[in-house]
Structures are given as structure tokens and as C-alpha cells.
N, C-alpha and C positions, 0 to 999 in steps of 0.2 A: 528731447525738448520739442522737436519739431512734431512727432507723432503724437507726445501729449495734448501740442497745440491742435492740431487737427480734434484730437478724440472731444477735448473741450467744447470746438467747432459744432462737431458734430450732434455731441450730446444740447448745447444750447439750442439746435436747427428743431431738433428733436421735440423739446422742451417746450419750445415756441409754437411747433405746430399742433404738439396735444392739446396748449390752451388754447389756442383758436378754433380748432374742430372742438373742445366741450363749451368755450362758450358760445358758438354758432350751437351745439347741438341742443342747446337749452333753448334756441331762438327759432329749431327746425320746426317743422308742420308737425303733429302728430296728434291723434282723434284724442277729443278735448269733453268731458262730461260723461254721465253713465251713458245715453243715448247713442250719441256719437261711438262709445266705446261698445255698445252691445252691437251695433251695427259693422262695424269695422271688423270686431272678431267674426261674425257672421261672412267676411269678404276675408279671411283668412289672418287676421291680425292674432300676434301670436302676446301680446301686452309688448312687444319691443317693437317688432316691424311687423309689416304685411309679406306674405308667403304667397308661392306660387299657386292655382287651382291645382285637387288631385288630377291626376295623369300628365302635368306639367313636370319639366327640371327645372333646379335651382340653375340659374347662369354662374359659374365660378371664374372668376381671372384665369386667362391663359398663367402655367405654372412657366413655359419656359421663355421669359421676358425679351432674351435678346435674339433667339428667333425670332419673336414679334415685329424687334427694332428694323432685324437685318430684312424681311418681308416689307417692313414699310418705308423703310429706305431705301433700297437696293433690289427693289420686286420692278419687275418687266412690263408689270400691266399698263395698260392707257387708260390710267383712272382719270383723266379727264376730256372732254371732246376735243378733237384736233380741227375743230371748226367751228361758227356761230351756227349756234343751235336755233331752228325757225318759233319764231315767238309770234304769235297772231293775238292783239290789242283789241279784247273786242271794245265796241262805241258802250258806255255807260247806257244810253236807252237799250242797248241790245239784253240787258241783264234785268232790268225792271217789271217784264209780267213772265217771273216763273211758270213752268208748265207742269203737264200733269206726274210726270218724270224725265229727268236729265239732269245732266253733269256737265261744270265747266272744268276739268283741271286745272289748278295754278302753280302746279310745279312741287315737287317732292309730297306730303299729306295733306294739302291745303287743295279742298273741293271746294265749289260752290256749286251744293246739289238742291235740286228742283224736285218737289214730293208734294204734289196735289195742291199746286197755288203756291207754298210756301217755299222759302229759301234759308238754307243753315248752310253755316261755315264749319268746315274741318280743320283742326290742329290749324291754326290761322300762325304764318311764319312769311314775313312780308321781307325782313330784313338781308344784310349783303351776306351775313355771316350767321351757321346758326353755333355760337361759340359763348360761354361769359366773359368775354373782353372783346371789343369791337375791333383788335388793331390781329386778331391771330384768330384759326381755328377753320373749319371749313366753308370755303367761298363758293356761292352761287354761279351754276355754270349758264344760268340766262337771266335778265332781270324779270320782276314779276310781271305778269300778262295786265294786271289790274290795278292800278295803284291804290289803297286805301284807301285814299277820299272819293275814289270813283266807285266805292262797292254801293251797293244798289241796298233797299231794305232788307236786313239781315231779321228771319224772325228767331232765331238762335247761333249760337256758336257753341259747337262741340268740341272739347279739348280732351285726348286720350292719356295722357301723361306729362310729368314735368319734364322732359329728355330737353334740351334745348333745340331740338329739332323740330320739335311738337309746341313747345311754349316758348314764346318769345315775350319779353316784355315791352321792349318797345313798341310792336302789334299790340299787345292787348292795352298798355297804356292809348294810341289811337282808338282804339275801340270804344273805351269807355268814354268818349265825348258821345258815343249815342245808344238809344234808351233799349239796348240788345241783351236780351237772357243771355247767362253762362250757364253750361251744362256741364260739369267735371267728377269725376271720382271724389272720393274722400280723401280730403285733407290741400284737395287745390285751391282749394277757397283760401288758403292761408294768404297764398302769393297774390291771387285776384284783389283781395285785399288792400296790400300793400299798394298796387298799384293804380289805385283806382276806380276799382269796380264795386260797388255801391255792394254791401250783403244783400239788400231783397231783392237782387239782381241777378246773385249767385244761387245753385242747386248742386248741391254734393248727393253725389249717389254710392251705395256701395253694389256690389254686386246683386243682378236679380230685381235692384232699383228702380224706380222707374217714373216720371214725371211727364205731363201734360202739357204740351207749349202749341200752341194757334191749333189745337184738337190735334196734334201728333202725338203719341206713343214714345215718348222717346226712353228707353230701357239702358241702361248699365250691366255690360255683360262680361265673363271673367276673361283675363286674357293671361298666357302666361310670359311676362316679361319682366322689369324689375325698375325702380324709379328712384332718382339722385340726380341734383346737381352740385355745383363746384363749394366745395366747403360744406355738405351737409351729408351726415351718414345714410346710407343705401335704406332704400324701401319704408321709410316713413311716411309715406303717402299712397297711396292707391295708383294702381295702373286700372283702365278699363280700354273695351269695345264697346259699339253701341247699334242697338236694334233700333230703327227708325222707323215705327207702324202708323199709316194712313187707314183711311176708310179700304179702298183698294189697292195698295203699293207696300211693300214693305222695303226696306234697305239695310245692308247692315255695312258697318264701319269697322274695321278692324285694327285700328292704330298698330302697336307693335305688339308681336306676338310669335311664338314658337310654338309648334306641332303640340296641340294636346287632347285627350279625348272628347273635354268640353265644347267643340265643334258642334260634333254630334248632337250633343244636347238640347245645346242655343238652338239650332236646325228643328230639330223635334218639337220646343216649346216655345218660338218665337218665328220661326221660317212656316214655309219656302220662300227665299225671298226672290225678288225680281231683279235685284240688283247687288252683288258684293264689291266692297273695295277691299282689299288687298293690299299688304306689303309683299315685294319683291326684293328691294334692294340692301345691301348690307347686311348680304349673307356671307357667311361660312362655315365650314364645320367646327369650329369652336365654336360660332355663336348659333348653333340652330337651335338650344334652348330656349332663344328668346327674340329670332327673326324667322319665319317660314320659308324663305328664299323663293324662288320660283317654281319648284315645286311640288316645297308645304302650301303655294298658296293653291293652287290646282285641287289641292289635296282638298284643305280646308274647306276650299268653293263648293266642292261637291259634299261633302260633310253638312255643309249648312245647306245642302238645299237649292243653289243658287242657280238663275237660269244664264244671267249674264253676269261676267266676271272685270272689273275694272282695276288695273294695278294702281298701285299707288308707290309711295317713298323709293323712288330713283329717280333717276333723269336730271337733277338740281342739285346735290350737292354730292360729295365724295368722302363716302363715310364708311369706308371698306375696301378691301387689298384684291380688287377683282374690276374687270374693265368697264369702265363706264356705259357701255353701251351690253353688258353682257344680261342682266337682270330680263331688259324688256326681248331680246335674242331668246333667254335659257326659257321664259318664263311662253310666248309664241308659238316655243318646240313643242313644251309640256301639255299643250293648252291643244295643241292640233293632234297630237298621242289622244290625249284624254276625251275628246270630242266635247271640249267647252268654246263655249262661244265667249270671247275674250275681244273687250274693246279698249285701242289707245289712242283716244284724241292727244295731241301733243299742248304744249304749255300754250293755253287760252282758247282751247278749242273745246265749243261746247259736243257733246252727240246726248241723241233722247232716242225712243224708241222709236222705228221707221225711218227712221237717216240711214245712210250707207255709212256700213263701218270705216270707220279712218283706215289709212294706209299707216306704215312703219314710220311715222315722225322722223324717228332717230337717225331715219337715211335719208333723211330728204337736206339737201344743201339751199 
């Protein structure tokens, strides 16, 4: 009696969550018209989802789950800092006449880089948590350097992917009170949408893509990682990087991404560039399909050409079974092996070129 009960249990949990993921799946992003559809195959759309570039892996789910469990509960590491991390506020006028190149980090992928006068935002994520539900999920380990209203003119916002790390909606609902381009993959326009953001406002790119904003260059280039949020099936929308060409400056953006030959490439037909950012953080060997860790990113840098190298996704949230401070450590070692010139301004600290490189943030008390 009791077993039946349960299986019934079971079978109705079952039942209940098939029809919510297909009727969410009918309501997911997915490229819409012959255009959109020759485009998206052209960025690896296979008519179901979007696919990895060649020389990339597919990411699969860890097979054995409760090692997973027993590592994320019961793991030794110091995933989070065991001190207040130093946060420098710069003044709103300090952000107002971008230079000819510089960076301000604001903590995990969120830049506010300076490229010949103008100013673009990266993967913009302002909030406490990057999680779908406000009350769980992973908490910020400083608050943001810049509040919202204090950002200065934005002549673009570049978004790499839907991960809730990279796209926030509350951010981008703030955003859309003012008159700023979105730049996105295919199929992000879905959400911008929803939220707010006016279509002749939005620019979906696929792969190789590439649009005009205040005379910048800004290009769509392949990454290999994979794209879902909560209640919608994997990879119906585009993941991207993005090459940023000026008259004299190039930059590139690498949102998330795992080791693949397309490095090269981009490097060959869009570099050398002056400036890379890099992910570091929320590495491991299960996931180096679809993060470069510290050092795929060394790897990558020189792959594309790159003279100076800036990390980006760590330092902010704890989003992997490894110590919070180990990323910008591993990544330091790799970078002094390699003879790459490698710079870490800490959360709100601008550097351009001719500054004195920042010292190690992450130790400073």
C-alpha cells in the first residue's frame, strides 16, 4: 500500500514536470523565420539546438552525482573569502570621459571597458545573487563597485550568454530606462524583450556577425560553452565571444568558454589584439569543456594574439568546488611560466595602458 503510494507520488512529480518543461519549451527562445534560421545553422544550429564550434567538446553532466554532492558538501576548500574583500567606489565623474583604452572591473564579467572615447558594458550582473530565485543560489562576495544609476554613458552593452551569471534581469530591466544598444547572440533578444528593452535597440548576432556601434567593430565570435536557464531545455539560444575593433585598438571578450582550436582563428582573422579578457574561475576537470580555467586562459591569450591579458569570472561569486582565491593564484603562476603580461585591478579599480600594474587584490586586507 504504502510503496504504491509513493510510486503514484512519484509518477504524478513526474507527470507534472514533463508538462511544465513542454509548456515552457513552446515559450523557450529558439531562431524564428527562414533568416534567423539560415543564420543560426550557419553558428551551428543543428534545427533543435545550437552545437558546440568544431574542435570544441560537448559539456555532459557529471555521471557520478553523489560524488558530486559528497565534494559540494563535505569538500575542504575555502570557497569563500575569510575577510572583506577591498572594494574602491570610484566618484561617477571619475567614469565619464572614457580613454583611448582601459578597464574598470566590477567584479566577476561585468567590465566597463574604454576603446577609443567610448564606453561598453560586459555581461552587466549588478545584483546579490546570480540565481532564478532571489532568496537562494550564489551570494556575492563584495557589493558592486558602481551602483546602476551611477554608471556613466554606456555606448553599448555586450551580453555573452543566458547563464544567470552573465544575464541578470533585474540589471537589464535597469538598463532599459536608458537609450543604450544591446549586443547579444542569437536568440537573447527573446528575454531583452520581455524585459524591456525596445527591439530597435537590440542586435542579435550569430557567429562571424558583426555590427557598427559609435564606429566600433563589434563582431560575434564562436565560443565553446553551452546555454539554459531554469525551466528551459539546454542550448536554444546562442553562446558568443566578442572582438571589439577600433580605428587603432582591438579587444576581445571571451565570456565562457572551453579550450578550442577556434582561438587560433578569431587570433588570425580578427587580432592581434591589445587587450584579452579571460575567464578563469569555475574551473575543473569535468567542466574544462566549457570554462578554460587558468590555464586554458594563458593558453587562449596567446592563441588569439594577445599582448595583455585581463582575468575576468572569479573573485565575486562561488560558483565551483575550488578556493576562492585559487583562480587569480593558478592563473599569476601560469601567466609568469608563460611570459604573459597579465593585469588584476581588484573590484572598482580602473588600469589603461602606462599605469603601474595593480598588485594581488585578493591579499590585500
Amino acid at each position: 500500500m504504502v510503496l504504491g503510494s509513493l510510486c503514484f507520488i512519484a509518477a504524478a512529480l513526474v507527470a507534472v514536470n514533463l508538462l511544465v518543461w513542454s509548456i515552457h519549451a513552446r515559450r523557450s527562445p529558439r531562431p524564428d523565420g527562414p533568416e534567423e534560421h539560415a543564420l543560426a545553422v550557419a553558428s551551428g544550429f543543428d534545427g533543435r539546438r545550437f552545437t558546440v564550434p568544431p574542435g570544441g567538446r560537448t559539456f555532459k553532466r557529471p555521471r557520478n552525482i553523489l560524488r558530486l554532492l559528497g565534494r559540494t558538501f563535505f569538500g575542504r576548500e575555502n570557497r569563500r573569502p575569510p575577510h572583506p574583500l577591498p572594494v574602491r567606489h570610484p566618484r561617477p565623474e571619475e567614469l565619464q570621459a572614457p580613454g583611448e583604452l582601459g578597464v574598470t572591473w566590477l567584479g566577476h564579467s561585468t567590465v566597463l571597458l574604454e576603446i577609443e572615447g567610448h564606453l561598453l558594458l560586459t555581461d552587466p550582473v549588478f545584483g546579490e545573487r546570480c540565481s532564478p530565485v532571489s532568496f537562494a543560489g550564489p551570494r556575492r562576495f563584495h557589493e558592486p563597485p558602481v551602483a546602476l544609476d551611477d554608471l556613466p554613458h554606456l555606448d553599448a552593452v555586450l551580453i555573452s550568454h543566458n547563464h544567470y551569471d552573465h544575464l541578470e534581469r533585474a540589471t537589464v530591466e535597469a538598463l532599459a530606462q536608458r537609450q543604450v544598444p544591446f549586443i547579444v547572440p542569437l536568440g537573447l533578444g527573446h528575454y531583452l524583450r520581455r524585459w524591456g528593452i525596445p527591439r530597435e535597440r537590440i542586435t542579435e548576432l550569430p557567429w562571424w556577425g558583426s555590427a557598427i556601434v559609435a564606429g566600433l567593430t563589434i563582431t560575434a565570435t564562436p565560443s565553446a560553452h553551452f546555454s539554459q536557464r531554469a525551466m528551459e531545455f539546454s542550448n536554444r539560444t546562442l553562446w558568443a565571444s566578442f572582438a571589439i575593433t577600433g580605428t587603432a585598438h582591438r579587444v576581445f571578450f571571451g565570456g565562457d568558454s572551453g579550450w578550442f582550436d577556434g582561438f587560433g582563428e578569431i587570433g588570425r582573422r580578427l587580432g592581434p589584439f591589445d587587450l584579452t579578457m579571460l575567464e578563469i574561475g569555475a574551473f575543473d576537470e569535468a567542466w574544462a569543456p566549457i570554462h578554460l580555467g587558468p590555464e586554458g586562459a594563458i593558453r587562449a591569450h596567446r592563441a588569439l594574439g594577445g599582448e595583455v591579458f585581463l582575468p575576468v569570472h572569479y573573485g565575486t561569486f562561488c560558483l565551483a568546488l575550488h578556493d576562492w582565491d585559487a583562480p587569480p593564484e593558478e592563473a599569476t603562476a601560469a601567466a609568469k611560466a608563460a611570459g604573459v603580461r597579465m593585469v588584476t585591478p581588484g573590484p572598482g579599480e580602473r588600469w589603461a595602458p602606462g599605469m603601474r600594474d595593480p598588485e594581488a587584490w585578493w591579499k590585500r586586507r
